[in-house]
C-alpha positions in Angstrom: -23.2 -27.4 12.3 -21.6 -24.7 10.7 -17.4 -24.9 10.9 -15.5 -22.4 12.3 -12.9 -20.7 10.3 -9.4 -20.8 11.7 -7.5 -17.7 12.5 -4.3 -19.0 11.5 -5.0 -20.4 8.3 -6.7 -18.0 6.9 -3.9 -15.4 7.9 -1.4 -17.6 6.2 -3.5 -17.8 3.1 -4.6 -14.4 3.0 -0.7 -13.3 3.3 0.8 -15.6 0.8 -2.0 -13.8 -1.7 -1.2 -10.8 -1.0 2.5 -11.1 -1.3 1.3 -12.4 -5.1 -0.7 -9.4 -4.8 2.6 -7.1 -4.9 4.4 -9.3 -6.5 1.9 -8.6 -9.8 1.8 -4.9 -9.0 5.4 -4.4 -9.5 6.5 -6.7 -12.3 6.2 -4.6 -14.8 8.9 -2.2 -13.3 11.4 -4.7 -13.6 11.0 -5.5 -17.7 10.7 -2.0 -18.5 13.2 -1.5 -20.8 12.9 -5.0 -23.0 8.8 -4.3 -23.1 9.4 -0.3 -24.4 12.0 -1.8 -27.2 9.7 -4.5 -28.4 6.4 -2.5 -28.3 8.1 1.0 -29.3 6.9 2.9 -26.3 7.8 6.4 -25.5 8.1 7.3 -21.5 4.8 9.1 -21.2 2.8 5.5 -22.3 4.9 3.6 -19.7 3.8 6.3 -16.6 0.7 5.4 -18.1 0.6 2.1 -18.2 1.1 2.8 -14.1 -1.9 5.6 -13.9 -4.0 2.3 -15.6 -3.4 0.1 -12.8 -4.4 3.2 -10.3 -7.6 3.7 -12.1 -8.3 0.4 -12.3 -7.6 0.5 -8.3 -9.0 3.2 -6.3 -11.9 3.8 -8.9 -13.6 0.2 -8.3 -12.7 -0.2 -4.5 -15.6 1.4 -3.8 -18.0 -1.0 -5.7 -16.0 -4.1 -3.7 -16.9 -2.0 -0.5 -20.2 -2.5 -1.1 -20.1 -5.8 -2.4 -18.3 -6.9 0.8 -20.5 -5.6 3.6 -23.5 -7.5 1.7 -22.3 -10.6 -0.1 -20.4 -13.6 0.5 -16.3 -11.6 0.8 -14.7 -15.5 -0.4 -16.2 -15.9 -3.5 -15.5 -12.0 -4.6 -11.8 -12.0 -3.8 -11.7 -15.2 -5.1 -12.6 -13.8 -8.2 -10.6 -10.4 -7.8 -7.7 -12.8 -7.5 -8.6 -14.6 -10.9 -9.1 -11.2 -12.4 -5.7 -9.8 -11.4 -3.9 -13.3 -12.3 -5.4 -13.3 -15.8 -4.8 -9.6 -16.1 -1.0 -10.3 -15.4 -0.8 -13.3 -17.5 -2.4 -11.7 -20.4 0.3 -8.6 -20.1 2.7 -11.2 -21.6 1.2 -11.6 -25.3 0.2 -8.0 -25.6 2.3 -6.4 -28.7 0.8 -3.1 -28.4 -0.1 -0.3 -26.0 -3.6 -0.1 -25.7 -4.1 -3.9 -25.0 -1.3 -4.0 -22.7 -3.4 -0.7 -21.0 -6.4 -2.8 -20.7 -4.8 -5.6 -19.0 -3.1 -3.1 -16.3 -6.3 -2.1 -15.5 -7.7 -5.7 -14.9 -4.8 -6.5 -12.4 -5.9 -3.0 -10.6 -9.4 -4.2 -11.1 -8.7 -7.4 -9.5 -6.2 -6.1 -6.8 -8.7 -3.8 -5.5 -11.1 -6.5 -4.3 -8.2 -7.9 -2.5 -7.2 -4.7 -0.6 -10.7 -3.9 0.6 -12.0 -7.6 1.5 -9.1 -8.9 3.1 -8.4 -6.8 5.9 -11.9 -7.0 6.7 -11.9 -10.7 6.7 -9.0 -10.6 8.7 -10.2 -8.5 11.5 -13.4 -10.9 12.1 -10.6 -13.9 12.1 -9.0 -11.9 15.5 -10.2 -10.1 18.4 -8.8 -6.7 19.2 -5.9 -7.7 21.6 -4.5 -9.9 18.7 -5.5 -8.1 15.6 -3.1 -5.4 14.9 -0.4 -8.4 15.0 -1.9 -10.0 12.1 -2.2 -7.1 10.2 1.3 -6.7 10.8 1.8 -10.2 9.2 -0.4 -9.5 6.8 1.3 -6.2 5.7 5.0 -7.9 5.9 3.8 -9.4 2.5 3.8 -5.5 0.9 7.9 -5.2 1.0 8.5 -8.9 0.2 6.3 -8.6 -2.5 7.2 -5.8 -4.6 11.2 -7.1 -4.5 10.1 -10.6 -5.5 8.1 -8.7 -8.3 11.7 -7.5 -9.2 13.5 -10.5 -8.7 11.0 -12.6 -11.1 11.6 -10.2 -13.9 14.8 -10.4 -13.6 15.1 -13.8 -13.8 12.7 -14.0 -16.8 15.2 -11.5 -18.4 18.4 -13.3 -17.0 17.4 -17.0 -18.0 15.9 -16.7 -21.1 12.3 -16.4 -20.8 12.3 -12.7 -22.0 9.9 -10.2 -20.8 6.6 -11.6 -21.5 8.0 -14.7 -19.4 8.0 -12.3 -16.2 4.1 -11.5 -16.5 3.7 -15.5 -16.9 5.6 -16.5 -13.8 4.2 -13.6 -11.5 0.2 -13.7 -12.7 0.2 -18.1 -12.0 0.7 -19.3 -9.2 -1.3 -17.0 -7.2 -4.6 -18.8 -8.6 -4.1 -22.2 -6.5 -3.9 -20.2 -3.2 -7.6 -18.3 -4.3 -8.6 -22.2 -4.8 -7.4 -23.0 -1.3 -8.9 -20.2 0.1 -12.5 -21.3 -1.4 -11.9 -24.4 0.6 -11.5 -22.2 3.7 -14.7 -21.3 6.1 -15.6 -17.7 6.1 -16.0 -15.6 9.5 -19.0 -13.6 9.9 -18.7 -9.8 10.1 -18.2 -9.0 13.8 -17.4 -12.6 14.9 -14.2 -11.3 16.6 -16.0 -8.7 18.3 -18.6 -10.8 19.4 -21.3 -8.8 17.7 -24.4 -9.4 15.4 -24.1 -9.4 11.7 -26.2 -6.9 10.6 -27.0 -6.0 7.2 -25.8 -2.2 5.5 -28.3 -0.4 5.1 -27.3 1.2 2.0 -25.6 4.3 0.5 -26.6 6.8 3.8 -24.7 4.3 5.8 -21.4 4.5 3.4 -21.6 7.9 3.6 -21.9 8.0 7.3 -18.1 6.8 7.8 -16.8 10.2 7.0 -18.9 11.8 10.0 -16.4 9.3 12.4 -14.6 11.4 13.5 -11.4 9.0 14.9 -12.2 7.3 11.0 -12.0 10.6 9.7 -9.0 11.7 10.8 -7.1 8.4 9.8 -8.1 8.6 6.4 -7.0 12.0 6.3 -3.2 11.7 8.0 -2.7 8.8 5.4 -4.2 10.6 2.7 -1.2 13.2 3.2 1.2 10.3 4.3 0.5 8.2 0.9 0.9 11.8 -1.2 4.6 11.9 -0.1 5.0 8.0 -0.2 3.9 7.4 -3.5 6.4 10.6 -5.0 9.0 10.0 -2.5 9.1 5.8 -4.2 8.9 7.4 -8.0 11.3 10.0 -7.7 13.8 8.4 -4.9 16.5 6.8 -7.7 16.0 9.6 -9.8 17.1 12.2 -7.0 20.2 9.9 -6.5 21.0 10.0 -9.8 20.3 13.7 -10.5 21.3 15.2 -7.5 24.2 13.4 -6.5 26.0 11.8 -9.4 24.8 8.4 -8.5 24.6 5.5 -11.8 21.0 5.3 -12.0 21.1 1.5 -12.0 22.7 1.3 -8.3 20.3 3.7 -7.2 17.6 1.5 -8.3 19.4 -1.4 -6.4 19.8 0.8 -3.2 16.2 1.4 -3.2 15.3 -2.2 -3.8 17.5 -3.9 -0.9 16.2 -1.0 1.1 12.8 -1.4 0.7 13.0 -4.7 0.9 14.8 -5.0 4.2 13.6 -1.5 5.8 10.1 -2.3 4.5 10.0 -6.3 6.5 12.0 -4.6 9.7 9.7 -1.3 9.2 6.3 -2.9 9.4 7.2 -5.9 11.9 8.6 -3.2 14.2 6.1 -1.0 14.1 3.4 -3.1 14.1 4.8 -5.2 17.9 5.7 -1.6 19.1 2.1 -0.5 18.4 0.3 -3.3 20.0 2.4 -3.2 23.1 2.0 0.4 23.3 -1.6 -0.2 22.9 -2.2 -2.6 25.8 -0.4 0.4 28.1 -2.4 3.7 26.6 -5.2 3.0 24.8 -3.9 5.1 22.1 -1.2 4.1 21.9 -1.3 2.7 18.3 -2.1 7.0 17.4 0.9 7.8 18.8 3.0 5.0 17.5 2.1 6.4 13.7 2.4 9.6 14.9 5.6 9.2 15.8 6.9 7.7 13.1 5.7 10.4 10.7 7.2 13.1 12.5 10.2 10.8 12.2 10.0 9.9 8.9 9.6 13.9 8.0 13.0 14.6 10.0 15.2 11.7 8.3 13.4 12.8 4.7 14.0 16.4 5.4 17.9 15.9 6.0 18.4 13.4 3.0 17.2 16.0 0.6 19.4 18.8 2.0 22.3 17.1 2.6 24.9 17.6 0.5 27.0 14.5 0.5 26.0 11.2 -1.3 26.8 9.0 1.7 25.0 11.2 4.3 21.8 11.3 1.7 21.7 7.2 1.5 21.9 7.0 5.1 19.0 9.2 5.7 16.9 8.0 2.7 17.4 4.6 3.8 16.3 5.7 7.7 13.4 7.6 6.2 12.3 4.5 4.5 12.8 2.0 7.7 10.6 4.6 9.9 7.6 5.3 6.7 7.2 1.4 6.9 5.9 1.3 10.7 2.7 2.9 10.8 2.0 0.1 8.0 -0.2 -2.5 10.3 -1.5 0.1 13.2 -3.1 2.5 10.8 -4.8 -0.1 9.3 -5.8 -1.8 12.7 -7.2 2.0 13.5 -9.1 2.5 10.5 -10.6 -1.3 11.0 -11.5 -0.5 14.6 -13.1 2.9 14.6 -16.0 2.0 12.1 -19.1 -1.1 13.2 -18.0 -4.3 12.1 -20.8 -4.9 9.2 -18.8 -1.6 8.0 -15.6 -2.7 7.2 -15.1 -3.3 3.7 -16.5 -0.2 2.9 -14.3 1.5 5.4 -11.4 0.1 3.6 -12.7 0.7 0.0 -13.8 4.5 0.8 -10.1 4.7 2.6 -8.3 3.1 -0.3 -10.1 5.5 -3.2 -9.6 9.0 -1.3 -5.5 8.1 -0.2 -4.5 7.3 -3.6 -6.7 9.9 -5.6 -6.0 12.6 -3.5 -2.5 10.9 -2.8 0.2 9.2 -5.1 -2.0 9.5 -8.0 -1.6 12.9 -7.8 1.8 13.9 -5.9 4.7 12.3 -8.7 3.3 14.7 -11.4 3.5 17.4 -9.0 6.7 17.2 -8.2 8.0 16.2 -11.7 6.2 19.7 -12.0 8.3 21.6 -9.6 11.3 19.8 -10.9 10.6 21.6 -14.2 9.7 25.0 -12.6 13.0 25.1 -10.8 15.0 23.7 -13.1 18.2 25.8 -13.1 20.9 24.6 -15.7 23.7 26.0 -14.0 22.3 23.1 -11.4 20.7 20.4 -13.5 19.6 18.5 -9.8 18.5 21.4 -7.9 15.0 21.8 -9.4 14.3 18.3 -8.5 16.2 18.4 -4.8 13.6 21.3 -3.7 11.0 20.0 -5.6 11.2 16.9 -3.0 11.1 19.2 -0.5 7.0 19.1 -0.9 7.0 15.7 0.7 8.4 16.7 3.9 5.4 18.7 4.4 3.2 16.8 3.3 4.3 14.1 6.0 3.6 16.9 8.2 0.0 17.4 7.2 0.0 13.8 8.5 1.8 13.9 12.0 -0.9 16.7 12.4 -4.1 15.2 11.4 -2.2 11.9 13.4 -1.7 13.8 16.2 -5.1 15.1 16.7 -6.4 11.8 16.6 -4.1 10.2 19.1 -5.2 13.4 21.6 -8.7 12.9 20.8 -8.2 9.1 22.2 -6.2 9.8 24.8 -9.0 12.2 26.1 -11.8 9.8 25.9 -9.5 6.8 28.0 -8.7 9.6 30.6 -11.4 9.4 32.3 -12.2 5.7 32.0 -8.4 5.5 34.2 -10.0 7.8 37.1 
């Protein structure tokens, strides 16, 4: 008799690797400076040894997406864990650029199994009433994450261990949770949803998500919404520190407690507000991202026109808090609008169009308008309306957002009468 997996085990495992999952992603940010000194980088090889990681991301997800909906998901993120681990580990006895590049790419490599199987693995662990709380949990792990990325670099620099220490502490210990998770019984596709597991039936299929139209239209909002994100993260201290005066190292510390506590209240709060706004309008978890969007696009909007340092951090630090709460529903949305035998490649063909079209592309573009504007009577005003792009962009969201919570408010309307 087969045993059946259980729900809260496997959310607890599956969380705890993907907080090692940020946690690897943003080391390298915090030993900057001691890793440029000792391997005599310039700037343009440390953006990138970022870009490597990207590639290494988005480009494969698709392969995983199509690994997933066919083969066993525990054994290939298993093994995208072990690659991402080793990739990390490894970054610690590089001494020069191009084998340090190659390793960034194996942790993206790795990373991007994770990000397209879990989710998926996770929705057959809950029926629909429950899932978009664990993906909320699940997601909790992104803020938490990244700052304890930052924190074990620090304390690799701080106590002695140097640089290469930090790669060694993040890329270990997230090998004996993959080991526990082998251990762990593996939900069929659909089990949640009570439906068959049925095979893909190849590339026509994959292709057919982007004729779902509710799948659509979620890819697309978040495309926009991870285009201002991902520039609004790279360029935040900067803006501080250019526009306003501020010492670039407290700006970095600003953003970090920020995101750290924004990002945990962000995504818990939006995540419970979503499902309880689900279970009275069934799309309600469309209007809950919506919302926050347009939200996000008002706080953003002020904190790069306002004059005054204090105002600026106020609103910076609201507009971070409110781009955290569409974290779990628009996952939950993109999980639920494609079949279930669908869902890791749902996720992987989500994950390569948001960041290729998104924050791959958007903190060159504005480092682009900085330069264009650049006025040296005002050394921070081409950056300050170069940021200005984001804004917008979160309104390309809120639109393509917006549609979609109409479109599924029209369909339960009649379903009410």
């Amino acid at each position: 008799m087969k045993k059946n997996p259980h729900p809260y085990l496997g959310l607890a495992l599956l969380t705890g690797l993907n907080l090692f999952n940020y946690m690897d992603r943003y080391v390298l940010a915090s030993v900057v400076p001691p890793l440029k000194a000792a391997l005599l980088l310039n700037d343009a090889e440390i953006g990138w040894l970022t870009s490597a990681f990207m590639i290494g991301y988005f480009a494969t997800a698709p392969i995983f997406g199509y690994l997933g909906d066919r083969w066993r998901r525990k054994g290939l993120i298993a093994a995208g864990v072990a690659f991402w681990c080793l990739g990390t580990i490894l970054s610690g006895f590089c001494n020069d650029f191009w084998t340090l590049l190659a390793c960034r790419v194996l942790v993206g490599l790795g990373e991007a199994s994770y990000a397209v199987l879990a989710p998926a693995w996770l929705s057959d662990l809950f029926p629909a009433e429950r899932r978009n709380n664990a993906m909320t949990i699940f997601y909790v792990a992104m803020p938490v994450g990244a700052a304890l990325g930052y924190m074990v670099g620090g304390a690799a620099l701080s106590y002695g261990g140097g640089w290469r220490a930090g790669f060694w502490w993040a890329g270990g210990p997230g090998l004996l949770l993959a080991l526990a998770l082998l251990a762990l019984a593996e939900p069929r596709p659909g089990a949640s949803d009570n439906g068959v597991s049925v095979m893909p039936k190849g590339l026509s299929e994959f292709a057919g998500l982007f004729r779902i139209g509710d799948f659509v239209l979620v890819v697309l909002g978040l495309t926009a919404y991870t285009f201002a994100i991902g520039a609004f993260g790279a360029w935040g201290p900067t803006f501080l520190n250019r526009v306003h005066g501020l010492e670039l190292g407290f700006a970095d510390h600003f953003f970090g407690g920020v995101l750290v506590i924004g990002g945990l209240l962000g995504t818990l709060v939006g995540g419970f507000a979503a499902t309880a706004w689900e279970r009275k309008s069934r799309a309600g978890y469309a209007w809950l991202i919506t919302l926050a969007a347009f939200l996000t696009l008002l706080a953003a909007t002020l904190a790069f026109l306002e004059d005054g340092l204090t105002a600026s951090m106020i609103f910076l630090g609201a507009a971070i808090f409110l781009s955290f709460l569409p974290t779990g529903p628009q996952v939950t949305l993109q999980i639920e609008a494609v079949p279930a035998h669908l869902r890791a490649s749902a996720m992987a063909a989500s994950i390569f169009v948001i960041h290729l079209l998104g924050d791959f592309l958007s903190p060159a573009l504005v480092g682009h308008l900085a330069d264009w504007g650049h006025d040296p009577a005002r050394p921070g005003a081409g950056l300050q309306h170069a940021m200005l792009i984001l804004p917008v962009a979160m309104g390309i969201a809120v639109l393509f957002w917006g549609w979609l919570a109409w479109r599924q408010a029209a369909r339960a309307a009649p379903a009410a009468e």
